[in-house]
C-alpha positions as semicolon CSV with decimal commas, in nm:
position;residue;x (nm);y (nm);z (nm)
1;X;0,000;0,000;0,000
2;X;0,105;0,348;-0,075
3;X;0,001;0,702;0,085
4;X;0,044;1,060;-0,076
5;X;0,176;1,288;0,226
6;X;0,178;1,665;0,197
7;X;0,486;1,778;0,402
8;X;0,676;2,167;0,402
9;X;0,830;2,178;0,073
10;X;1,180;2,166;0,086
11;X;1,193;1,995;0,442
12;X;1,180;1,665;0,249
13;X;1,469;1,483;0,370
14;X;1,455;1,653;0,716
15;X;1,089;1,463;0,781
16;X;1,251;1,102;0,597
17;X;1,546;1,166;0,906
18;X;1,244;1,206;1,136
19;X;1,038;0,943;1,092
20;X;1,315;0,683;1,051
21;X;1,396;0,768;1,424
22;X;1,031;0,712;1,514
23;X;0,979;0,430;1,376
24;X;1,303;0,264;1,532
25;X;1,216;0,387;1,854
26;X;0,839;0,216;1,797
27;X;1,021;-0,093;1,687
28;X;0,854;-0,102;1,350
29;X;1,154;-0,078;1,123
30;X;1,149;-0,174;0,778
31;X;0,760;-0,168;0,798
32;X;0,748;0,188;0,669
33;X;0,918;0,346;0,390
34;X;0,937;0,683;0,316
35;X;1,013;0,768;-0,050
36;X;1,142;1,064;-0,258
37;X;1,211;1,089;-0,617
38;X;1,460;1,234;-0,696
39;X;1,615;1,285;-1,081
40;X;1,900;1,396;-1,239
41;X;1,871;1,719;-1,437
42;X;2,086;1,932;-1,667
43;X;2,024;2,283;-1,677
44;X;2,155;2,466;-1,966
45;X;2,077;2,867;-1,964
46;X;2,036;3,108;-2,173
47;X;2,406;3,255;-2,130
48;X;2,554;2,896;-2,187
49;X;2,608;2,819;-1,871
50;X;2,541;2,473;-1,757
51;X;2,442;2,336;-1,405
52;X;2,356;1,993;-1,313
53;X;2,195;1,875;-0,968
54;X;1,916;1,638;-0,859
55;X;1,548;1,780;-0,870
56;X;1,267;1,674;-0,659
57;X;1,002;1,547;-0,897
58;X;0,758;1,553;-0,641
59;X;0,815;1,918;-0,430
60;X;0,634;1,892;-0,133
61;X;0,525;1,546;-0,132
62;X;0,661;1,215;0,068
63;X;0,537;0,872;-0,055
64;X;0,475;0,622;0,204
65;X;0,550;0,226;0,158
66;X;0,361;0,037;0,412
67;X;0,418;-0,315;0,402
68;X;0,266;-0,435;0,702
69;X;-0,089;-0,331;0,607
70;X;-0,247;0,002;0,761
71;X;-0,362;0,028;1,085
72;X;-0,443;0,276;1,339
73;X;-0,051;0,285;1,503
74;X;0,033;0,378;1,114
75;X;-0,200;0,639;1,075
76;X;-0,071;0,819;1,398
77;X;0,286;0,792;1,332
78;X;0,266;0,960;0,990
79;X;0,023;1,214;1,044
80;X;0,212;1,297;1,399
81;X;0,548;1,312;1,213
82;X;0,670;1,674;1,257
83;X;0,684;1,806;0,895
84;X;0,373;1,605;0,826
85;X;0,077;1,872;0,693
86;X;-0,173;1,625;0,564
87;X;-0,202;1,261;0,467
88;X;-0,383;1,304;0,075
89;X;-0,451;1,017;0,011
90;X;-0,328;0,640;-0,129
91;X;-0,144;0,622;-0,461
92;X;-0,146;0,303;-0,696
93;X;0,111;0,064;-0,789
94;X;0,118;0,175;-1,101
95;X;0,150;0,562;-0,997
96;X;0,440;0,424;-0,801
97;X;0,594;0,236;-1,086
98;X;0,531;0,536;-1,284
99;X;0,748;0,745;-1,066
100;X;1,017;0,537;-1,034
101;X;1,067;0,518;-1,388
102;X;1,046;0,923;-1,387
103;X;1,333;0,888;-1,202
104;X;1,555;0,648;-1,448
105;X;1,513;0,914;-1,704
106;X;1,776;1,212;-1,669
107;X;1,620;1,499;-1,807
108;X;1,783;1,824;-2,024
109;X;1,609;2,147;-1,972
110;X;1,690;2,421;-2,127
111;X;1,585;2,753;-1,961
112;X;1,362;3,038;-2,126
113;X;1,553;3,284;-2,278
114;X;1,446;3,635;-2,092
115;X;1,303;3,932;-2,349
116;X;1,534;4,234;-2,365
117;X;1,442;4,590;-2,343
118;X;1,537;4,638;-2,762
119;X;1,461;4,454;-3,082
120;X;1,758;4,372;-3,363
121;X;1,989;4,579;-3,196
122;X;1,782;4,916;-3,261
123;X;1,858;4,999;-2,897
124;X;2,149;4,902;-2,883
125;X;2,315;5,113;-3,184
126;X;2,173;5,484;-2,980
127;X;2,297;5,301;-2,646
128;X;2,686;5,275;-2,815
129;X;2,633;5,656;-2,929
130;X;2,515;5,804;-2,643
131;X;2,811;5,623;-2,410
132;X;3,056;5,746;-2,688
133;X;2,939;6,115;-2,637
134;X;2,948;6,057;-2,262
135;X;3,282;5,989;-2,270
136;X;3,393;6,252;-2,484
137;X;3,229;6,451;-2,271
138;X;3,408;6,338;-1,983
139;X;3,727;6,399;-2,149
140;X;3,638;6,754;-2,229
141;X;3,588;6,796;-1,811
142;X;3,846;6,606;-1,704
143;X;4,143;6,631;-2,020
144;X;4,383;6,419;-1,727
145;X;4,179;6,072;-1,737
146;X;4,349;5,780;-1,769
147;X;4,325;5,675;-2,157
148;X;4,331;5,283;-2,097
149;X;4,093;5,316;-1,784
150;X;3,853;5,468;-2,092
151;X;3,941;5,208;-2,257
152;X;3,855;4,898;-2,054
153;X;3,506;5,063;-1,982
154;X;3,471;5,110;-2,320
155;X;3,553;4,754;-2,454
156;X;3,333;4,589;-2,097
157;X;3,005;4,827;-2,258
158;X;3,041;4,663;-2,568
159;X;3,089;4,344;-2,466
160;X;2,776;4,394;-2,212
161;X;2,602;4,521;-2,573
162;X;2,706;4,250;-2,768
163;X;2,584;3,979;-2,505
164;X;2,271;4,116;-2,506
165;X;2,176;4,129;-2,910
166;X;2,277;3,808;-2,856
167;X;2,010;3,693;-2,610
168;X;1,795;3,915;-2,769
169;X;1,770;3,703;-3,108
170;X;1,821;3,381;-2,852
171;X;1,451;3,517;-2,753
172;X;1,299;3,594;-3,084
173;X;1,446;3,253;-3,266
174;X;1,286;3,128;-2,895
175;X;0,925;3,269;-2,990
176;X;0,941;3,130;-3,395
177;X;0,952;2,813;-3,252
178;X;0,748;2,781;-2,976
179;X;0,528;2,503;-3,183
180;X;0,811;2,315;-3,150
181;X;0,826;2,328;-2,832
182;X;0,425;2,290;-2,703
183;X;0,513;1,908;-2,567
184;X;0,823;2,003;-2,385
185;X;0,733;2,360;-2,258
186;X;0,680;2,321;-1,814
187;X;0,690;2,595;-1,587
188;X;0,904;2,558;-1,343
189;X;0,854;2,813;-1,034
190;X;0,806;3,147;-1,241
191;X;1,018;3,056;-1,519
192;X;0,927;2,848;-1,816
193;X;1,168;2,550;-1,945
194;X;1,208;2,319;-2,201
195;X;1,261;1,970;-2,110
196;X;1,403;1,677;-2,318
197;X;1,530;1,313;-2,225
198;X;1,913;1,352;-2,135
199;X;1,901;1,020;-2,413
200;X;1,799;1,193;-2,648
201;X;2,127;1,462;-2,666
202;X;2,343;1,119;-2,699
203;X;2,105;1,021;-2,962
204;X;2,171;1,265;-3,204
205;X;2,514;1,272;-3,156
206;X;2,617;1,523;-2,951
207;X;2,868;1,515;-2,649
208;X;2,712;1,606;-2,259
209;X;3,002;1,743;-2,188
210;X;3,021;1,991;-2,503
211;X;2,594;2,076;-2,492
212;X;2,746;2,436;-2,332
213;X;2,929;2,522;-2,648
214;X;2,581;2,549;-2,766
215;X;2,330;2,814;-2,839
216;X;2,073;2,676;-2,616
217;X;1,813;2,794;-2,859
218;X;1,949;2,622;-3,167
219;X;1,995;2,317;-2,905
220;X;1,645;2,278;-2,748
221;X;1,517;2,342;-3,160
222;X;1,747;2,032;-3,265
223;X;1,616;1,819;-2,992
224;X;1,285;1,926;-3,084
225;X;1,295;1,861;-3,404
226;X;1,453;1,514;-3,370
227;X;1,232;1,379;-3,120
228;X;0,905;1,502;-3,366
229;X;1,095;1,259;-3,596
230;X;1,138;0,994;-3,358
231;X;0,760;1,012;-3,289
């Protein structure tokens, strides 16, 4: 038999340490399990960066194993376990199953690229003329200023510009595709991300360990478009 519990999200392996003590100290080891489900995840975002951790694919949730059937000393020591919010309810075999294989599967997800405050580099041309005048104009106040410290700022700006015209066609290539993207598209807090088997990266060739020398635009489109195909 298996039980749903609604627990403080985040405090998930805090209540697991919790219970395990209770239930040793009630001499009922082994007749309870508490489960997570956790899976491993690759994040690649928008600046190429790449992070990988394990993700909870159930926030907020414990499942319960009980393999002694359910009785009234089992309902009291899970819904007195501190952490504990709520017991919701039982959860098939199958649901079970279901999640454990969730958790075989290593996921990709690529992150949403964020929207910019200028289109095509419009912006970003009368941004590059307007610092240029401000630091002629600061050369006209101050004629000592270092030349090379004028220098650095200047090359940083237009690195800082160039980054984002970059993410700013990252976002519109992003929004020409969404279609591409409708069975893969999950939000994920506030943020939107695309998600694709990890499998499916080695499947088309690529390398895990080169997916950050990527656009992760043209990326999440090729993986996209291959696993349409596969389908």
């Amino acid at each position: 038999m298996f039980l749903a519990l609604q627990i403080q999200t985040g405090q998930e392996k805090r209540v697991q340490r919790s219970f395990q003590q209770r239930v040793e100290t009630q001499g009922m080891k082994g007749s309870i399990v508490l489960h997570t489900f956790l899976r491993r995840v690759l994040k690649v975002f928008p600046d190429g960066c790449r992070n990988e951790t394990l993700e909870n694919i159930l926030p907020g949730s414990l499942i319960a194993e009980i393999k002694d059937g359910y009785s009234d000393d089992v309902y009291y020591l899970l819904s007195n376990t501190t952490g504990v919010l709520k017991i919701l309810g039982e959860v098939s075999e199958e649901e079970f199953q279901h999640m454990q294989h969730m958790v075989d599967e290593p996921q990709l997800q690529v992150h949403e690229p964020k929207t910019q405050d200028f289109t095509r580099g419009q912006k970003a041309r009368r941004l590059e003329k307007r610092f240029d005048r401000m630091v002629k104009k600061v050369k006209q106040l101050e004629p000592s200023v270092d030349e090379k410290y004028l220098e650095r700022l200047k090359k940083k700006f237009r690195e800082r510009i160039a980054s984002i015209k970059v993410q700013s066609q990252q976002y519109i290539d992003y929004l020409r595709n969404l279609h591409l993207f409708a069975g893969n598209r999950v939000v994920r807090g506030k943020q939107s991300v695309l998600e694709f088997p990890l499998q499916l990266v080695e499947q088309i060739g690529l390398a895990i360990e080169n997916i950050g020398l990527f656009n992760p635009v043209t990326l999440a489109i090729t993986l996209a478009e291959a696993q349409e195909y596969r389908l």
